[in-house]
Backbone as a chain_set.jsonl record, in Angstrom:
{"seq": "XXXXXXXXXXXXXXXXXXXXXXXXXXXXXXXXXXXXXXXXXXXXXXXXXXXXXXXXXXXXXXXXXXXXXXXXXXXXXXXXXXXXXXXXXXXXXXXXXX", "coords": {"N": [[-24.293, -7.923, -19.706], [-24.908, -10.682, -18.701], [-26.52, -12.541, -15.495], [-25.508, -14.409, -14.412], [-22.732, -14.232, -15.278], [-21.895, -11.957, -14.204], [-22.33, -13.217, -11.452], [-20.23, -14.812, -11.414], [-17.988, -13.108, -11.931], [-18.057, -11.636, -9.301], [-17.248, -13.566, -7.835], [-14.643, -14.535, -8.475], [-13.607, -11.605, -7.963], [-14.035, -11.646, -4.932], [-12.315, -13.734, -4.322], [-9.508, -13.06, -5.083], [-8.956, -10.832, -3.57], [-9.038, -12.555, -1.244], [-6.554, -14.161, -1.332], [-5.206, -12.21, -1.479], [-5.098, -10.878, 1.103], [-4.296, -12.755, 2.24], [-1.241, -12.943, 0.911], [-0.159, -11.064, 2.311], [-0.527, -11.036, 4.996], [1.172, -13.524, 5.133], [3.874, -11.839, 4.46], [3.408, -9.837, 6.553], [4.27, -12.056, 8.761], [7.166, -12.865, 7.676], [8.522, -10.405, 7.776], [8.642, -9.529, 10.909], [10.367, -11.88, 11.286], [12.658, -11.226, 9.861], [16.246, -10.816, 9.338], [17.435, -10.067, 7.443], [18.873, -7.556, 7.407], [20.728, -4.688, 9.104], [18.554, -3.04, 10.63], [17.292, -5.198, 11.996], [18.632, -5.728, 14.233], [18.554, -3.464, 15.838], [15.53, -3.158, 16.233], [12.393, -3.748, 18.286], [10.139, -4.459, 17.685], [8.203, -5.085, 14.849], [5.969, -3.477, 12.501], [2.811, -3.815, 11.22], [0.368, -2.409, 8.949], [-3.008, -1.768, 9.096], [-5.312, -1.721, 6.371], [-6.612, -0.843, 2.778], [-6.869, -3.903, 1.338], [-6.308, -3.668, -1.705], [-5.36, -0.908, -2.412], [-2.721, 1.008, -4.321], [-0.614, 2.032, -3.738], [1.693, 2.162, -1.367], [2.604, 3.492, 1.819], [5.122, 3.937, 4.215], [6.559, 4.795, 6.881], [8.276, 6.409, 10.321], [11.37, 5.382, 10.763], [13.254, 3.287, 12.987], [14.739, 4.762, 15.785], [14.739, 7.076, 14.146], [14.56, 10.917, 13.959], [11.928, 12.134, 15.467], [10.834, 15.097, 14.115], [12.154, 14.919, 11.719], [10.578, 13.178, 10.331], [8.135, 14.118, 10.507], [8.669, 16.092, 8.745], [9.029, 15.267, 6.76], [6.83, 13.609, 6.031], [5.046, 15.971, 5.707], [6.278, 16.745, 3.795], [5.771, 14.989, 1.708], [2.725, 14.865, 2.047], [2.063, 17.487, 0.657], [2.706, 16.658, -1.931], [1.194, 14.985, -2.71], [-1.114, 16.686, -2.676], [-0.651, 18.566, -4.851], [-0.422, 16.627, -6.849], [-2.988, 15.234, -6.615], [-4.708, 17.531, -7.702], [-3.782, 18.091, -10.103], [-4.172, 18.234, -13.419], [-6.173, 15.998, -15.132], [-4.801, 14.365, -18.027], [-6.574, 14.854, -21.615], [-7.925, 12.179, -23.307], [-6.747, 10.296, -25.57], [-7.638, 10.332, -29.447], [-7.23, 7.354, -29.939], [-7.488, 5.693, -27.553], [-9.851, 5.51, -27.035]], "CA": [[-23.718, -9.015, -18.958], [-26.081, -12.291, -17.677], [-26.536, -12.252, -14.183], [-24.684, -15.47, -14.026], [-21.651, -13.738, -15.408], [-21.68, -11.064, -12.835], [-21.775, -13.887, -10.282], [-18.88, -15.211, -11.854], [-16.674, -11.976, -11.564], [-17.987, -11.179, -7.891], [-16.446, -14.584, -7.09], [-13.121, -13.984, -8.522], [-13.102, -10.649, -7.218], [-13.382, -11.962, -3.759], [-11.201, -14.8, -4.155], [-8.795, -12.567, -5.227], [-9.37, -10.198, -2.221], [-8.733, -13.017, 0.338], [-5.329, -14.239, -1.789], [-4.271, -10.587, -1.074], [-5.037, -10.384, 2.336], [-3.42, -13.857, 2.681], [-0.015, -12.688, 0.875], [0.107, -9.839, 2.947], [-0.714, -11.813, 6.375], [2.486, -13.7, 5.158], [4.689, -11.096, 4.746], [3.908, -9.494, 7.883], [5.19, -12.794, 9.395], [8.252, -12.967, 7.075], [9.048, -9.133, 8.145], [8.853, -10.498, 11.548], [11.936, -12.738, 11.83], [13.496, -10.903, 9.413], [17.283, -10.842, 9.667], [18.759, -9.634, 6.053], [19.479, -6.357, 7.403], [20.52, -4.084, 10.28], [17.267, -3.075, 10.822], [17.094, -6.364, 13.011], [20.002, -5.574, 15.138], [18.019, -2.041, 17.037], [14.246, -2.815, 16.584], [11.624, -4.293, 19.229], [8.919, -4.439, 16.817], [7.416, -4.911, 13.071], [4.498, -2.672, 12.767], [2.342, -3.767, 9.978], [-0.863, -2.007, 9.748], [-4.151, -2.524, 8.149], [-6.012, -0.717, 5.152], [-7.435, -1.341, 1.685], [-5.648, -4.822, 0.669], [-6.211, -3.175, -3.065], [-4.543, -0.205, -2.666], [-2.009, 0.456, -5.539], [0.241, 2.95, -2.884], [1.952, 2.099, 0.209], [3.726, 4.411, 2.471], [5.888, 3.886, 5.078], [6.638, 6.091, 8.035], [9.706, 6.898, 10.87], [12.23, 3.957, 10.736], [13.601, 2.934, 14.784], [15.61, 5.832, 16.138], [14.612, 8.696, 13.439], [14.184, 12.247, 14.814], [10.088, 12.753, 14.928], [10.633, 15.984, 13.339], [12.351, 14.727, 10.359], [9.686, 12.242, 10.083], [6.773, 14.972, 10.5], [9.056, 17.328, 7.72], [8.698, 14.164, 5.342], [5.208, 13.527, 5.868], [4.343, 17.412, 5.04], [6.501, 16.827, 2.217], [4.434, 13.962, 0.636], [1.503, 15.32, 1.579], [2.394, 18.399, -0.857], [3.368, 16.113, -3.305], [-0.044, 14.235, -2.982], [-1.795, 17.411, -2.678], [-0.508, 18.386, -6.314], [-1.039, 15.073, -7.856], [-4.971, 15.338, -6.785], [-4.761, 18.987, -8.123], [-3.318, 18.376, -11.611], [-6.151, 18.253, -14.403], [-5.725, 14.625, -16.015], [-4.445, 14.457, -19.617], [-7.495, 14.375, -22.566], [-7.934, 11.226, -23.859], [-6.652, 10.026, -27.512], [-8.54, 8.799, -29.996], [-6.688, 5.709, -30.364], [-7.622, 5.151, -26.591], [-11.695, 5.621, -26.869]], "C": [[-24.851, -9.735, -18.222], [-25.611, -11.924, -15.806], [-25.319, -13.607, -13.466], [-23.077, -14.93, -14.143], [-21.366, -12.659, -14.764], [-21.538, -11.839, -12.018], [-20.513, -14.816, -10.579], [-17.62, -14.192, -11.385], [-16.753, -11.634, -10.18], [-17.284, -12.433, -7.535], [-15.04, -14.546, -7.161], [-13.218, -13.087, -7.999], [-12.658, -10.859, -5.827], [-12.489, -12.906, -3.166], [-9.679, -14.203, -4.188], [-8.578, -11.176, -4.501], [-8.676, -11.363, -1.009], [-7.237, -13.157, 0.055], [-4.751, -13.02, -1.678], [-4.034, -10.562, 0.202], [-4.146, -11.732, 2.889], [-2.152, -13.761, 2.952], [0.615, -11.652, 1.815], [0.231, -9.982, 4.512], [1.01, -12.819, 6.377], [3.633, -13.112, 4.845], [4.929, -10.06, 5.679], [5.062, -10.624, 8.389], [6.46, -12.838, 8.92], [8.679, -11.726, 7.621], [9.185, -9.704, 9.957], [10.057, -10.878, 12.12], [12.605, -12.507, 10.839], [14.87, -10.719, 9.773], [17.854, -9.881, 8.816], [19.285, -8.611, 6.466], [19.67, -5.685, 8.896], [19.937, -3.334, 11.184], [16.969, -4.021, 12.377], [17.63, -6.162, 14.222], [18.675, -4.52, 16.587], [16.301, -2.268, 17.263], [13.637, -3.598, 17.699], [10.649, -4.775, 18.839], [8.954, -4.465, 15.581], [6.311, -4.39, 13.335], [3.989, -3.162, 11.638], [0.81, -3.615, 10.076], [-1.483, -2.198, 8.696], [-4.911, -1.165, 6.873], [-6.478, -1.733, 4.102], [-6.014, -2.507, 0.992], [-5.583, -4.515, -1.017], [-5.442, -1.837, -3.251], [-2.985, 0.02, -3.399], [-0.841, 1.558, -4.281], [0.664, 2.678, -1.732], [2.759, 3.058, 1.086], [4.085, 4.094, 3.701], [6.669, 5.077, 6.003], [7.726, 5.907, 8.416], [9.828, 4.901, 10.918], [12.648, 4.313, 12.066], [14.678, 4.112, 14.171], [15.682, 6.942, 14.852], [13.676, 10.131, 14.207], [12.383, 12.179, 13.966], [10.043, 14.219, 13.851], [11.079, 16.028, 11.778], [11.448, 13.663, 9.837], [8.6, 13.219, 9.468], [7.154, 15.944, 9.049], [8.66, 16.507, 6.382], [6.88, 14.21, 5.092], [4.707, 15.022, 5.104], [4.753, 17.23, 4.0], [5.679, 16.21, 1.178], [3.023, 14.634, 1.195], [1.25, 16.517, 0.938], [2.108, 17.828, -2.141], [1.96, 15.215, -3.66], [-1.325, 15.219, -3.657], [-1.983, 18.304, -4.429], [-1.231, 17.938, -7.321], [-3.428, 15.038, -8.014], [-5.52, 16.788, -7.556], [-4.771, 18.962, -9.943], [-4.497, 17.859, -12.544], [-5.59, 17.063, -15.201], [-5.783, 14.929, -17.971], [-5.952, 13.963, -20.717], [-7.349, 13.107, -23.029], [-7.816, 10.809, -25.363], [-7.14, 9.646, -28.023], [-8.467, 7.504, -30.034], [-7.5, 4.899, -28.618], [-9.078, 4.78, -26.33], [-12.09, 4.391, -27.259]], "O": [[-25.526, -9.297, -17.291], [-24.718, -11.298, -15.235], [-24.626, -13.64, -12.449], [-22.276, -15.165, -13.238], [-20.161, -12.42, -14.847], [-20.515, -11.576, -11.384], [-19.99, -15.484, -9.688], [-16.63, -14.45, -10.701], [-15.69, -11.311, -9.651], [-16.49, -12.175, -6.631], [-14.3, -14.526, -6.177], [-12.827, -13.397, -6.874], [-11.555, -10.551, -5.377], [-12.029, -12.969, -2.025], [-8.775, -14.691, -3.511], [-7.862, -10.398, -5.13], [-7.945, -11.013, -0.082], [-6.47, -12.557, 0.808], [-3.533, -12.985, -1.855], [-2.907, -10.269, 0.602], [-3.413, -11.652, 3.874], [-1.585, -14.032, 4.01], [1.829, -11.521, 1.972], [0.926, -9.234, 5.201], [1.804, -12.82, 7.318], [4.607, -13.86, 4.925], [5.988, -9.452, 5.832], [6.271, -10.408, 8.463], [7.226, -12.863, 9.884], [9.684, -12.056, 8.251], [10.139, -10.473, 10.075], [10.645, -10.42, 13.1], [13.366, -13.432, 10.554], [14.837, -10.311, 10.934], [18.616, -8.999, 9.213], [20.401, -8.452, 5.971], [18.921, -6.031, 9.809], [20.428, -2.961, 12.25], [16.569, -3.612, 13.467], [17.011, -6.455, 15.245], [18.23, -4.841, 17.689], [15.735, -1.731, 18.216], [14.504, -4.296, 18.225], [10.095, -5.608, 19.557], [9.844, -3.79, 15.065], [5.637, -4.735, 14.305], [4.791, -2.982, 10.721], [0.071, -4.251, 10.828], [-1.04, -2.611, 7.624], [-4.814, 0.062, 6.847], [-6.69, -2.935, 4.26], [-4.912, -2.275, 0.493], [-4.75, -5.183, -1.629], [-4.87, -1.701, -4.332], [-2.09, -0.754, -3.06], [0.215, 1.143, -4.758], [-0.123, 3.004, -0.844], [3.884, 3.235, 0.619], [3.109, 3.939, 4.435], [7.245, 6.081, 5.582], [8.537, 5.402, 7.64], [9.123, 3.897, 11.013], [12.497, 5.479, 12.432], [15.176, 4.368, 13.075], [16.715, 7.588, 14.677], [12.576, 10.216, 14.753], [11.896, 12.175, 12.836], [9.247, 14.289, 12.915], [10.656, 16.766, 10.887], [11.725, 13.287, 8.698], [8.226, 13.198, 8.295], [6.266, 16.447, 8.361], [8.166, 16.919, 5.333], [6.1, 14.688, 4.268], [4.071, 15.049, 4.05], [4.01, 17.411, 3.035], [5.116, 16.669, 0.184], [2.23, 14.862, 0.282], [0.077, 16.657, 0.594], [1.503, 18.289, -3.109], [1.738, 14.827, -4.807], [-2.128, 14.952, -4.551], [-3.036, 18.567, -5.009], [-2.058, 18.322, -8.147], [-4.388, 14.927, -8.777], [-6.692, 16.953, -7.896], [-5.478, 19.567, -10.748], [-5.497, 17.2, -12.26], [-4.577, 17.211, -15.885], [-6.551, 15.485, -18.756], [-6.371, 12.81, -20.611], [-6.142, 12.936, -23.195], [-8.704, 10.992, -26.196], [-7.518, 8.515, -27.715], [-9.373, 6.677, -30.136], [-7.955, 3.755, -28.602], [-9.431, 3.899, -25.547], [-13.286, 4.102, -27.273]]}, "num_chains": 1, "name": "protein.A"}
């Protein structure tokens, strides 16, 4: 690959980096003044917090008025279920795929 065509893809990459962090800046606000649901009715707050705008995983924590401990029982649960997933030995690769 030309050096020119590497500075080609670093530009999309980060163009397509800010258009993430953009869509994501507007759906905080849309969460926000959300209404659709009864959600709206009990909360005080939208929390929307920051990390890798590429990340292919999102997780979501205690919803208004859930017991902390059934929150904390979830969390252990997924982090089992993560703990697994990083564990399991990835499938050989097919020829057709090489």
């Amino acid at each position: 690959m030309t050096v020119e065509e590497l500075w080609k893809v670093s530009l999309t990459l980060r163009k397509a980096a800010r258009t993430r962090q953009k869509r994501l800046a507007e759906l905080a606000r849309q969460v926000a003044v959300c209404t659709k649901c009864d959600l709206a009715l009990s909360r005080t707050n939208t929390v929307f917090s920051t990390g890798n705008v590429h990340s292919p995983l999102m997780l979501v924590g205690k919803g208004p008025g859930e017991a902390i401990s059934l929150t904390a029982e979830r969390l252990d649960a997924l982090d089992n279920r993560v703990a697994k997933l990083e564990r399991k030995p990835k499938a050989p690769a097919k020829a057709a795929d090489k």
